[in-house]
NUKETI-858841 format. One record per residue: residue in one letter; x, y, z of N, C-alpha, C, O in turn. Coordinates in steps of 0.2 Angstrom, whole numbers, plus 5000, padded with zeros to 4 digits. Example, Ala and Ser with C-alpha at 12.3 -4.5 7.8 and 13.67 -1.06 7.14 Angstrom:
NUKETI-858841
A506649725039506249785039506649845039507149835042;S506449895035506849955036506450005039506750065040;
end
This chain:
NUKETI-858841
X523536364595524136394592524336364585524336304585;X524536394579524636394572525436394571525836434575;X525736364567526236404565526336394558526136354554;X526536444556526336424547527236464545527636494550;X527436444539528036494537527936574534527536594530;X528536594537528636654534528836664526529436644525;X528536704522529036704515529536744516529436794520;X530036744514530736774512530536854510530336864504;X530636904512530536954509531536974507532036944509;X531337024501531637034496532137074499532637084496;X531837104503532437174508532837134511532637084515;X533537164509534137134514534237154521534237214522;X534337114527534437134532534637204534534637244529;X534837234540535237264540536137264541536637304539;X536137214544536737174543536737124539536137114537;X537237084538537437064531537736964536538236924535;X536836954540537236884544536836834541536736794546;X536236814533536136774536536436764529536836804526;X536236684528536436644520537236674517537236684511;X537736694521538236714518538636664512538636604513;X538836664508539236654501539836624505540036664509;X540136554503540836544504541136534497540736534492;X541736514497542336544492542136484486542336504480;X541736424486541536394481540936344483540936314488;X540336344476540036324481539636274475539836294469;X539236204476538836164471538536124473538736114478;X538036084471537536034472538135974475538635954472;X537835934481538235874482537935814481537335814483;X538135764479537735714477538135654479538135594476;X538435654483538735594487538235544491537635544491;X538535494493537935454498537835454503538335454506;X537335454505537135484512537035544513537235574518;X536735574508536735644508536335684501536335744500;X536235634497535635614489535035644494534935624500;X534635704491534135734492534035784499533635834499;X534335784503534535804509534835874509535035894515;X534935904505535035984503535536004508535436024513;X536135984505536936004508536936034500536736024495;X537436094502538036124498538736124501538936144506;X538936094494539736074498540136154494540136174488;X540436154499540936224500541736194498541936164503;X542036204494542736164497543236244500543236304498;X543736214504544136274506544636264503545136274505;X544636244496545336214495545736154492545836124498;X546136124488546336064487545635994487545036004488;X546035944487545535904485544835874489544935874495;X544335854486543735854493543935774494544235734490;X543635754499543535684502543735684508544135734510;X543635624512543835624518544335564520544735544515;X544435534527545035514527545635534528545935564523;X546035514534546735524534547135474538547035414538;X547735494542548135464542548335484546548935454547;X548235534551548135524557548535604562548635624568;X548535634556549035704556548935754551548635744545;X549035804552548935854547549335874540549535924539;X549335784536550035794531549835824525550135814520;X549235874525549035914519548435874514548035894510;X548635824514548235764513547435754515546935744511;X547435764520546735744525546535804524546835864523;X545835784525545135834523544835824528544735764529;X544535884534544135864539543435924534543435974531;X542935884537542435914533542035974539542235954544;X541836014539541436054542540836064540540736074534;X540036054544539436074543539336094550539336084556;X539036184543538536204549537836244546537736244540;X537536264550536836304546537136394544536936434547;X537536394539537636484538537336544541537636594543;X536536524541536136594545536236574551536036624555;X536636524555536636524562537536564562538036534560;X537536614564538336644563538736604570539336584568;X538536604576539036584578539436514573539936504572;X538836464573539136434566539736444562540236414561;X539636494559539836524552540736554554541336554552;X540336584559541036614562541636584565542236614566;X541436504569541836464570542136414566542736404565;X541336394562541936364555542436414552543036384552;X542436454550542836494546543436494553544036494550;X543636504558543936504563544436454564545036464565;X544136404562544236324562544636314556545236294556;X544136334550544636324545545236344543545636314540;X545336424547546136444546546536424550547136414548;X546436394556546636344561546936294558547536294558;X546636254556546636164554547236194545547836164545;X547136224542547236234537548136244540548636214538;X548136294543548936324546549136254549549736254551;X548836184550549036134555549136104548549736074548;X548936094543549036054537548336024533548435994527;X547936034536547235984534546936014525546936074523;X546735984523546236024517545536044521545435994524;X545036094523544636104524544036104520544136144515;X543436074520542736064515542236084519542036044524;X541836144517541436164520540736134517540536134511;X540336124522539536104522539136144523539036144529;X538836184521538036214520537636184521537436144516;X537236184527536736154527536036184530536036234532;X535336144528534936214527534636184536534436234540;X534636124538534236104544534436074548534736024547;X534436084556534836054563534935974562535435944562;X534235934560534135894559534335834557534335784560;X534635864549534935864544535635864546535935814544;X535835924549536635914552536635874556536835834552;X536535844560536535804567536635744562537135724562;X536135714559536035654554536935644549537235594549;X537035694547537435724542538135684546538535644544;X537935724551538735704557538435644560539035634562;X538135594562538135544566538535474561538935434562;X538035494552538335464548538935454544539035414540;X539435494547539935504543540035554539540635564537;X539535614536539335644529539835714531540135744527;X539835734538540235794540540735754545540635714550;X541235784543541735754550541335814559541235784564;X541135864559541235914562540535974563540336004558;X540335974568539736034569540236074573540536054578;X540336134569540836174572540636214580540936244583;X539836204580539436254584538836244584538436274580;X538436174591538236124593538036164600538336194605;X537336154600537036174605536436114609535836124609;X536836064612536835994612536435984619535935944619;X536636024627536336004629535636024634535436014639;X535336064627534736084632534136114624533636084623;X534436154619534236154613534436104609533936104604;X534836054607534736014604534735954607535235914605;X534335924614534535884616534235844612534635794611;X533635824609533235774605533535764600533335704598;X534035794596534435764592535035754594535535764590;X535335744601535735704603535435624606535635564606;X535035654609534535574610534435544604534335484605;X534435564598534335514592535035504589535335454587;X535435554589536235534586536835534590537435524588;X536535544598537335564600537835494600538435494599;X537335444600538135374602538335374594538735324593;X538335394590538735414584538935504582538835534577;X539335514589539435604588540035594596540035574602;X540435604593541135644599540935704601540835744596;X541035724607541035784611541635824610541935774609;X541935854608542835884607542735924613543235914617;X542235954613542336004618541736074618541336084614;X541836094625541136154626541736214625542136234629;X541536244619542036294617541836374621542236414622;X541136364623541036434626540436414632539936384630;X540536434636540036454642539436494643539436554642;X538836474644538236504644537736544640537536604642;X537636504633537036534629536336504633536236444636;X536036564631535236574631534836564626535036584621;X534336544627533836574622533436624625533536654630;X532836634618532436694625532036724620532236734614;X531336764622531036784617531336864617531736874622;X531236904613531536974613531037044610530537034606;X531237074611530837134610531237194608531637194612;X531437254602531437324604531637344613531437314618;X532037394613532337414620531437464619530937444623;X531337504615530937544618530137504618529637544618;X530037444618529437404619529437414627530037424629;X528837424632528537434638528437364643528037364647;X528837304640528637244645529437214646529937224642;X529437184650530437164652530237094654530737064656;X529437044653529436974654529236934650529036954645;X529136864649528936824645528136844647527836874642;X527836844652527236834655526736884654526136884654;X527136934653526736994652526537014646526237064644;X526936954640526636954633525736914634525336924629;X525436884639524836864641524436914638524536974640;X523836914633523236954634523637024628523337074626;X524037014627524337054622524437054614524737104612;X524137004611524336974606524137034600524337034594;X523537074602523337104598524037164596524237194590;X524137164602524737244601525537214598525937244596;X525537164597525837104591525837104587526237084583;X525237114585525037074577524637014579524137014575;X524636974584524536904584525136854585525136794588;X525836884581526136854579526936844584527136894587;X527236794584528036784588528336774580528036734576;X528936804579529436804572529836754574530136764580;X529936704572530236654574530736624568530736654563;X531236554568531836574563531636514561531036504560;X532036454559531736394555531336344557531236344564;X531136314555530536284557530836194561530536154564;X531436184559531836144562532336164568532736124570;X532436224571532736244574532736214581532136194582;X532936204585532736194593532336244597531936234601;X532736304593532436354597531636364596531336394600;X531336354590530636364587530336284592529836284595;X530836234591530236194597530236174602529836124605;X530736224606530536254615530236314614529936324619;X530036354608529736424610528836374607528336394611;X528636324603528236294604527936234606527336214606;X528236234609527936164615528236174621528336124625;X528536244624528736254631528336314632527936314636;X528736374628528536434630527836454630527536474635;X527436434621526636474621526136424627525736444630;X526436374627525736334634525936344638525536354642;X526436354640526936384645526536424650526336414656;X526636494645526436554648525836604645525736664644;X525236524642524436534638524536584634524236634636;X524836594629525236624623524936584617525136594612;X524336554619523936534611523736584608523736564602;X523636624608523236664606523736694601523436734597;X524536684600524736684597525036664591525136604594;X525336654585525636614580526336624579526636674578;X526536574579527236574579527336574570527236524566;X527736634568527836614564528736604560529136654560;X528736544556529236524555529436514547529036494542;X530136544546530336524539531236534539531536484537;X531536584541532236574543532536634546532136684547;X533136634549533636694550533636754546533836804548;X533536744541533636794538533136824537533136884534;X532436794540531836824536531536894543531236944543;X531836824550531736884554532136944557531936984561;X532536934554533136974555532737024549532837084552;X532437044544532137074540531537094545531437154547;X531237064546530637074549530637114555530137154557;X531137114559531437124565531437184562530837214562;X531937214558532137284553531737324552531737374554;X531237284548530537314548530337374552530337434552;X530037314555529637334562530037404566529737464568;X530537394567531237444571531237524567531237584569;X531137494560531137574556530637614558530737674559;X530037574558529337594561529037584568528437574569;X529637594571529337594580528837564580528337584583;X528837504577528037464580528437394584528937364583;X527937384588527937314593528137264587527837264581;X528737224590528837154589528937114591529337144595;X528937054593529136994598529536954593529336954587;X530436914595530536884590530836834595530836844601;X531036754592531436704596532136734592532236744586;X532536744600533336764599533836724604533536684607;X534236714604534636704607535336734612535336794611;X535836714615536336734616536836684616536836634620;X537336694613537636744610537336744602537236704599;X537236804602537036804594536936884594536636924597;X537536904587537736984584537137024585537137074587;X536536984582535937064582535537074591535237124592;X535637034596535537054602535837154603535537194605;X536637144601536537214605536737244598536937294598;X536637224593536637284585535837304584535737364582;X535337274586534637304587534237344592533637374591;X534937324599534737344606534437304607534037334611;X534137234607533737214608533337184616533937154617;X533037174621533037154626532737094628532137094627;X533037044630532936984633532336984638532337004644;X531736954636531236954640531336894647531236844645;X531536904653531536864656531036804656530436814654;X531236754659530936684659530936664666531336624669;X530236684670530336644676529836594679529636584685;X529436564671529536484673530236434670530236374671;X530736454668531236434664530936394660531236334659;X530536404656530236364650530736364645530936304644;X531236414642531736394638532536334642533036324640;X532336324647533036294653533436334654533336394654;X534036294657534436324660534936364653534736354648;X535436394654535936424652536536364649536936344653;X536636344643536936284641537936304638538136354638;X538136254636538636274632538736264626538336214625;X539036284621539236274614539736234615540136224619;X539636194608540136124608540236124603539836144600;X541036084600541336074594541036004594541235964598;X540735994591540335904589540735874581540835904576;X541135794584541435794578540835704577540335684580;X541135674573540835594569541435564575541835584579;X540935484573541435444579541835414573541835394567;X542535424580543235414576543735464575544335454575;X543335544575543535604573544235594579544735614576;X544235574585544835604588545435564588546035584589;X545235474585545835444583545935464577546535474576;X545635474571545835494564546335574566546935574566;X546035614567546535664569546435704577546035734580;X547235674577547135664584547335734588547135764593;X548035754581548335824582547935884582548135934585;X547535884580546635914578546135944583545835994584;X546135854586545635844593546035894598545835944601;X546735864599547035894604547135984604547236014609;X547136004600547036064599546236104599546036154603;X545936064595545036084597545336094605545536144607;X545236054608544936044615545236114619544836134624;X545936134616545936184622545836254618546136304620;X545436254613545236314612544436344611544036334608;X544536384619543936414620543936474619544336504617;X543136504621543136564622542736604624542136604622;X543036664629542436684632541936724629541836734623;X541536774635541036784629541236864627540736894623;X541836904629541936964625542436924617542436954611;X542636874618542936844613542636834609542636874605;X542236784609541736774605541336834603541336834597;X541036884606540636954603541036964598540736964593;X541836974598542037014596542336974588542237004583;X542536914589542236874581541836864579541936864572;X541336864581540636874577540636914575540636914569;X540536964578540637044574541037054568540837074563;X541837044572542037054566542037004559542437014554;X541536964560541436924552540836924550540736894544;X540336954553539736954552539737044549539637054543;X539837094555539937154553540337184550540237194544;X540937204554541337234549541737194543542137234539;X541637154541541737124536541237094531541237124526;X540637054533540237044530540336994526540836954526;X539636974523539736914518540236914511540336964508;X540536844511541136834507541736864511542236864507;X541736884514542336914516542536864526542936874530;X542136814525542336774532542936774532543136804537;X543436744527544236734530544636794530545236784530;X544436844529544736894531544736924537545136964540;X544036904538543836934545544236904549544636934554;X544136834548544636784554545436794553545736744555;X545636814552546336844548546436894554546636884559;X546236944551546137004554545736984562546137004566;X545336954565545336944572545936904575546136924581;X546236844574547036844574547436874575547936854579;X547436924571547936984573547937014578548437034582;X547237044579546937064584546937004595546937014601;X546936964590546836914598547436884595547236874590;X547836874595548736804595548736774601548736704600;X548636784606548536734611548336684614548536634617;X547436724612546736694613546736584612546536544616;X547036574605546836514605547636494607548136524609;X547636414606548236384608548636374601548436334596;X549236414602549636384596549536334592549336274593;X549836374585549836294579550836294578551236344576;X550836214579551536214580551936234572551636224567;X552536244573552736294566552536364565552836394560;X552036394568552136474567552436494570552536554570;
end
């Protein structure tokens, strides 16, 4: 088994979820982060970090996450309107690799992984960075990974992709070539279940989300690495190939991951992360609405507008 990367085709998804535009954006060149391909986003007033132990307007909590990963994108921006109504300057991180985030945050370089899939997809970089990474909290219960298929493709398992390869291409459409998900779908899933015969191939979210599209216009066989929770499962119809050697694991949670220190520097912050979760129609339905019905450049409106929609959902910010 091979993996090579996928190029970028020029055709835009159908939806509008990967590399989305935030409200400003520039090369950073700070320390511990020289060469390492971060784009800093500011949400606003001055960048740097540091505070003082409350939200006096003052303090900047940073956010990094990867943009094509939306539950990411849709938390941080979630996060930002939150934090920002509590008093904080908000600075957002673009970042292109899990890696790289994890490193980013163990360093100091992000205060915050808004949306951290820590105990089973990224355990290996919590094995290398967690004793410098605070847990805030498991914001949502039970993502998956999982290979996926076309509802109208003729197989419902991992196993039955066996002997198949030709009615594929050869190929599994796979997302970054750092992702967790690309190295449980390569060193779990293809030896797994003697899937050599196939190529996994990798370049990013957005590429197979094209590729995906592709394929769907023209009713042909695709295999892709997907996930759950993630918007193009039911925007594509897509079907979860069952897993019954559990090569991909169990069922894990999503976590707010901050730097060590994050909960004494802002404590009012922590204590608010920690009790704002969410289930998984809640969550569908922000992603949605920031991914879909709004789209790129239009994140804080979407989260605006799902607020209105949910008032309850999270736990009050004192003074509204």
């Amino acid at each position: 088994m091979s993996t090579r990367r996928l190029p970028l085709s020029t055709r835009g998804a159908r939806r509008p979820a990967a590399t989305p535009l935030t409200r400003r954006s520039a090369l950073i060149g700070g320390a511990g982060l020289m060469g390492l391909g971060l784009a800093a986003c500011g949400g606003g007033g001055e960048s740097g970090g540091g505070s003082d132990g409350g939200g006096s307007g003052g303090d900047t909590i940073t956010l990094g996450y990867i943009p094509s990963w939306t539950d990411g994108l849709s938390l941080a921006y979630l996060l930002d309107n939150r934090l920002t109504a509590m008093g904080y300057t908000v600075e957002h991180e673009q970042i292109t690799e899990a890696g790289v985030l994890y490193a980013g945050l163990a360093q100091g370089d992000v205060d915050m992984f808004p949306s951290a899939w820590p105990e089973v997809t990224h355990a290996s970089y919590m094995e290398e960075y967690g004793d410098d990474i605070e847990d805030l909290v498991a914001y949502y219960e039970g993502a998956v990974l999982n290979l996926s298929v076309p509802q109208y493709v003729d197989i419902t398992s991992i196993d039955e992709l066996a002997g198949q390869a030709d009615r594929f291409g050869g190929r599994i459409v796979g997302i970054e070539p750092g992702a967790g998900l690309t190295k449980a779908t390569q060193e779990s899933v293809i030896p797994g279940y003697g899937l050599d015969d196939y190529e996994l191939v990798t370049s990013s979210t957005t590429a197979m989300i094209t590729e995906l599209e592709n394929a769907i216009d023209a009713e042909e066989d695709i295999v892709v690495t997907l996930w759950t929770p993630f918007w193009a499962m039911p925007a594509y119809d897509m079907k979860a190939l069952e897993d019954p050697e559990g090569a991909f694991g169990e069922p894990e949670a999503l976590h707010h991951l901050g730097r060590t220190g994050f909960k004494e520097d802002f404590p009012d912050a922590a204590e608010w992360i920690a009790g704002a979760k969410l289930s998984d129609e809640q969550f569908g339905s922000l992603e949605d609405k920031v991914v879909n019905e709004f789209g790129e450049g239009k994140e804080a409106e979407a989260v605006e507008a799902w607020l209105e929609e949910n008032p309850d959902v999270l736990p009050p910010v004192e003074g509204e």
